[in-house]
N, C-alpha and C positions, 0 to 999 in steps of 0.2 A: 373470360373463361366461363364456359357454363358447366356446371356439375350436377347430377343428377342422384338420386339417391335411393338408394337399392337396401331390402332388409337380407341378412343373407344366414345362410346356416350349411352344415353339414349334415345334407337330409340319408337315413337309412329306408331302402326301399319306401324314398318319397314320405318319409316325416321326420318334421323336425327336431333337431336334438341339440343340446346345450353346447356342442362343442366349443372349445375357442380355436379360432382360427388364426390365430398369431404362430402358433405354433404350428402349421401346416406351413404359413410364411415363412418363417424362421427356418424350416430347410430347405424351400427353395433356394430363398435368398442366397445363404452359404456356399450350394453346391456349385459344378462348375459351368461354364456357359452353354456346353453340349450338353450339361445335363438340362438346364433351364431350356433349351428349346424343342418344342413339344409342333412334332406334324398333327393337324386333326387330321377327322375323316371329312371333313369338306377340303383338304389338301392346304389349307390353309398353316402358315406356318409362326406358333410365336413364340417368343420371348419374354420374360424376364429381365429385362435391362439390367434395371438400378431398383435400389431399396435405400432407404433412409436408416443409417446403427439405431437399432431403437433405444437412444437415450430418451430420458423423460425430465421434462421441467419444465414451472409457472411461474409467474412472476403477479402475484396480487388478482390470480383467477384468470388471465390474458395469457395467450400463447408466446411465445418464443422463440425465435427463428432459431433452426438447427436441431431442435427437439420435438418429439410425441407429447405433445398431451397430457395423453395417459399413460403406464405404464407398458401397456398389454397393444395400444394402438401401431400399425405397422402404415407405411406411405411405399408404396411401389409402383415404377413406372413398366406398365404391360402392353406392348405393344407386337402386330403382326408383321409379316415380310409381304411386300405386296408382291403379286405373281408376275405383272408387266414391271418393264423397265423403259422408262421415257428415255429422250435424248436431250443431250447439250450441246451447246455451243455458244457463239458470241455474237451478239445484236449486231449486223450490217456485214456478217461475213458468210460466206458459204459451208462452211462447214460444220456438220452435222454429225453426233457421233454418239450411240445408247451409251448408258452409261456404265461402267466396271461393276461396281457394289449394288447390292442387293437393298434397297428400299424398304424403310423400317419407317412404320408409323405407330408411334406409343400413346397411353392415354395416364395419365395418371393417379393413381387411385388410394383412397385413406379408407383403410381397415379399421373399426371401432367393435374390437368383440365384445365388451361388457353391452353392449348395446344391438350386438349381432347387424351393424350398420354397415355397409358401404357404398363410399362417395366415390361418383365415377366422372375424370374430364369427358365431357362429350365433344368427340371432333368426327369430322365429315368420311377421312380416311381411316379414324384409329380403329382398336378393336369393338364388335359389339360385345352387348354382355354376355351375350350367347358363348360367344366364342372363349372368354374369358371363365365361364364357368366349366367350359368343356374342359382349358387347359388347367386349371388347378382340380380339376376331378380323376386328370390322368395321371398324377402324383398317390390316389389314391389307390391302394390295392387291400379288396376285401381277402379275408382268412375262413369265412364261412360261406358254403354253398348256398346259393340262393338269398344271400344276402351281398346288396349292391349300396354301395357309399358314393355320394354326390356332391358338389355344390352346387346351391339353387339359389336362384338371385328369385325375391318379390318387388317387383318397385312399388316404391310409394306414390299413393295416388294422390289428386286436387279433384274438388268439383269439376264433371265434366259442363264444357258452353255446345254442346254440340247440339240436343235440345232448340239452343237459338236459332242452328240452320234453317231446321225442318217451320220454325214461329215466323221467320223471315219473308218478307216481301218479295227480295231481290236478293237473287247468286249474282254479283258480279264476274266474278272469275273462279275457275280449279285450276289450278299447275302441281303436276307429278311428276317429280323426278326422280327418274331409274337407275340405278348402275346398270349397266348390260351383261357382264359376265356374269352368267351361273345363273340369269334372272330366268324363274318359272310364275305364270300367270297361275299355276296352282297354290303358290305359297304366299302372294300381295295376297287374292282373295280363296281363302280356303272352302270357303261355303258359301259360293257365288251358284246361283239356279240356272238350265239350263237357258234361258231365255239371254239372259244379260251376260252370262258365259260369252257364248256368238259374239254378241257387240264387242267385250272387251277383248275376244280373241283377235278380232278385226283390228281393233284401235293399238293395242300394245303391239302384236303380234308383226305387222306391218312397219310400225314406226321405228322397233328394237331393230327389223332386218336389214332397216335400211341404213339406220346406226350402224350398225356393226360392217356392214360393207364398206363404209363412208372412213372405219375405222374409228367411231366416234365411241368413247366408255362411257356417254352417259346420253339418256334421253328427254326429254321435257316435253309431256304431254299437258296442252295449256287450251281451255277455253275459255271467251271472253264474251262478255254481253254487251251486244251494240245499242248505243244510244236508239235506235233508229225498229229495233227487233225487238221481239216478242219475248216476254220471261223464259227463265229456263224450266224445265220443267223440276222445282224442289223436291216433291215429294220422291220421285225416282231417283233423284241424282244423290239424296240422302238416306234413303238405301240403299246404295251402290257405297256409299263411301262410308257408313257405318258395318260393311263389309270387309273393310280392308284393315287387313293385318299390319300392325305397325311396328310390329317387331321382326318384320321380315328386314334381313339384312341388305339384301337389294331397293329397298325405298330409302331413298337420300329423304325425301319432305313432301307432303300432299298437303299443298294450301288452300285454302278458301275464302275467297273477298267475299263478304256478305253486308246486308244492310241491316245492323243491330234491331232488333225488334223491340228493345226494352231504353235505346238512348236515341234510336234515329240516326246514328251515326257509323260509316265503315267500319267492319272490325274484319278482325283475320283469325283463322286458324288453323294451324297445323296438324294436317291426323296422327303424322307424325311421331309428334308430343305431348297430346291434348288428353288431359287426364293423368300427364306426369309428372309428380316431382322436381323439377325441373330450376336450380336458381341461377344468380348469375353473378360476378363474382369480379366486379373491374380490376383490370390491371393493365401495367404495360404488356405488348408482346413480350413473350419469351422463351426459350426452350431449354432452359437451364433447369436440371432437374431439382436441383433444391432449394431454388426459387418457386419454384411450382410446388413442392411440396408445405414452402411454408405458407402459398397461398392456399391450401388446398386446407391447412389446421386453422390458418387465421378466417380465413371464411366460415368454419363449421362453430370454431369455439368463440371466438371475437363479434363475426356479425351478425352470428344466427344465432349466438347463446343457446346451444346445445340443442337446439326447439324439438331432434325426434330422438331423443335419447331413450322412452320409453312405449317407442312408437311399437316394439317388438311384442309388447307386451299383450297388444291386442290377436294375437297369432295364438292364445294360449299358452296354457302349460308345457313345455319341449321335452321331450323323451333323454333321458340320463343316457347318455352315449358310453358306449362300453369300447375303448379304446384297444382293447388286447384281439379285439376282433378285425384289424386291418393296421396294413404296413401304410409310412409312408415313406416310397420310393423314387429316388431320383436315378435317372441312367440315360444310355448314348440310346434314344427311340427315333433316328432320324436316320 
């Protein structure tokens, strides 16, 4: 499982404020499943599954299956309804048939507010965090004109290797992969110049049409360096990809083979990810929600011993949130 870690707050016209966030949880959680499911405006549709009773208990500093942590921490599984519906059937028979139910992919996520933290599953289908901030911000309704109440996710960041590309001898390879629906080449590169606009209009713009004709939901734009040819050209190619938005929810991964300039040796990376927080978390499979929730406390409190608990604190002092100034409401928005 890989988890990702995010600082998060209740920002008032975009700053940040002490609130705790358990207690925006705490009514979700409660209310009833039409109220938990929230349409965005990207049409996009989710849920609230499951939450974990926030009991609390430790045993000698070590977490505890079935329990928070801490008092205040909340474990909820959030996931969206995908828009397509695939088909089934049976290996060696003809028949083929979409399927009845509506396709729910969850991510599961540990809320730490004394520490304004949270840990998010990252999976390939689930929701992004984008999405996830939109829908717990739609539970909020402000009481004062021209004042607007949000949740905003910061991720935490790692030394960027991207630096290495541009030091590097040799690009072996790039591979990009796209979702196709909803994918605009203004949101991968939002501040692409008109020169390299053209090329990537050509290269995505082409490749997506014949995707989607083909009926195919994803694309994989891959180039590779032959033994036999000429370098690629780095310096261009690592402006082009220091370009790209990695928080657009259309990029599945943008990898890079390169030839480490500081070990001599293949390294990879992801634009993806690179620069993210980002850990990993062994386990068996599983999709049992409160198995995943206790891996989700036993990896934060157990093998990371708590490492960002005061990570928030570099964000400054947070604005004293004055609560009498916004509802939080649950109701049938769908």
């Amino acid at each position: 499982m890989k988890v990702q870690y995010f600082n998060v707050f209740l920002s008032r016209n975009g700053e940040k404020t002490d609130y705790d966030l358990s207690k925006l949880i705490d009514i979700i959680r409660v209310s009833s499943p039409i109220e938990r499911t929230v349409k965005l405006g990207s049409q996009h549709t989710m849920f609230m599954n499951n939450s974990r009773i926030p009991l609390h208990q430790v045993t000698t500093g070590s977490s505890l299956e079935g329990y928070e942590y801490l008092p205040r921490n909340r474990t909820v599984w959030i996931g969206k309804y995908r828009s397509e519906k695939p088909y089934e059937g049976k290996i060696g028979e003809e028949e083929i048939k979409q399927i009845d139910g509506d396709l729910f992919e969850p991510s599961v996520c540990l809320v730490i507010p004394t520490s304004h933290l949270f840990l998010m599953e990252r999976k390939f289908l689930g929701p992004s965090i984008n999405q996830i901030g939109e829908y717990l911000s739609s539970f909020i309704k402000s009481k004062v004109p021209n004042v607007k109440y949000s949740v905003k996710f910061e991720p935490l960041k790692t030394d960027s290797l991207k630096p290495l590309i541009e030091a590097s001898e040799s690009i072996k390879s790039i591979v990009i992969q796209i979702k196709n629906e909803g994918f605009q080449l203004s949101n991968l590169f939002p501040n692409i110049n008109d020169s390299n606009k053209t090329l990537l209009e050509k290269l995505f713009g082409n490749m997506i049409e014949v995707s989607e004709e083909l009926d195919i939901n994803t694309t994989t734009v891959a180039f590779k360096k032959s033994w036999y040819k000429r370098e690629m050209d780095i310096e261009r190619i690592y402006r082009i990809l220091n370009l790209l938005n990695p928080e657009d929810d259309n990029l599945i991964s943008a990898k890079v083979e390169f030839l480490n300039p500081e070990t001599h040796e293949p390294a990879e990376i992801d634009f993806k990810k690179e620069g993210f927080y980002i850990q990993e978390k062994t386990s068996s499979k599983t999709d049992d929600f409160e198995k995943l929730a206790n891996l989700m406390t036993s990896h934060y409190y157990d093998d990371q011993n708590r490492i960002k608990d005061v990570h928030y604190l570099s964000f400054g002092s947070l604005l004293s949130v004055d609560e009498s100034e916004f509802d939080i409401v649950t109701e049938n928005s769908i």
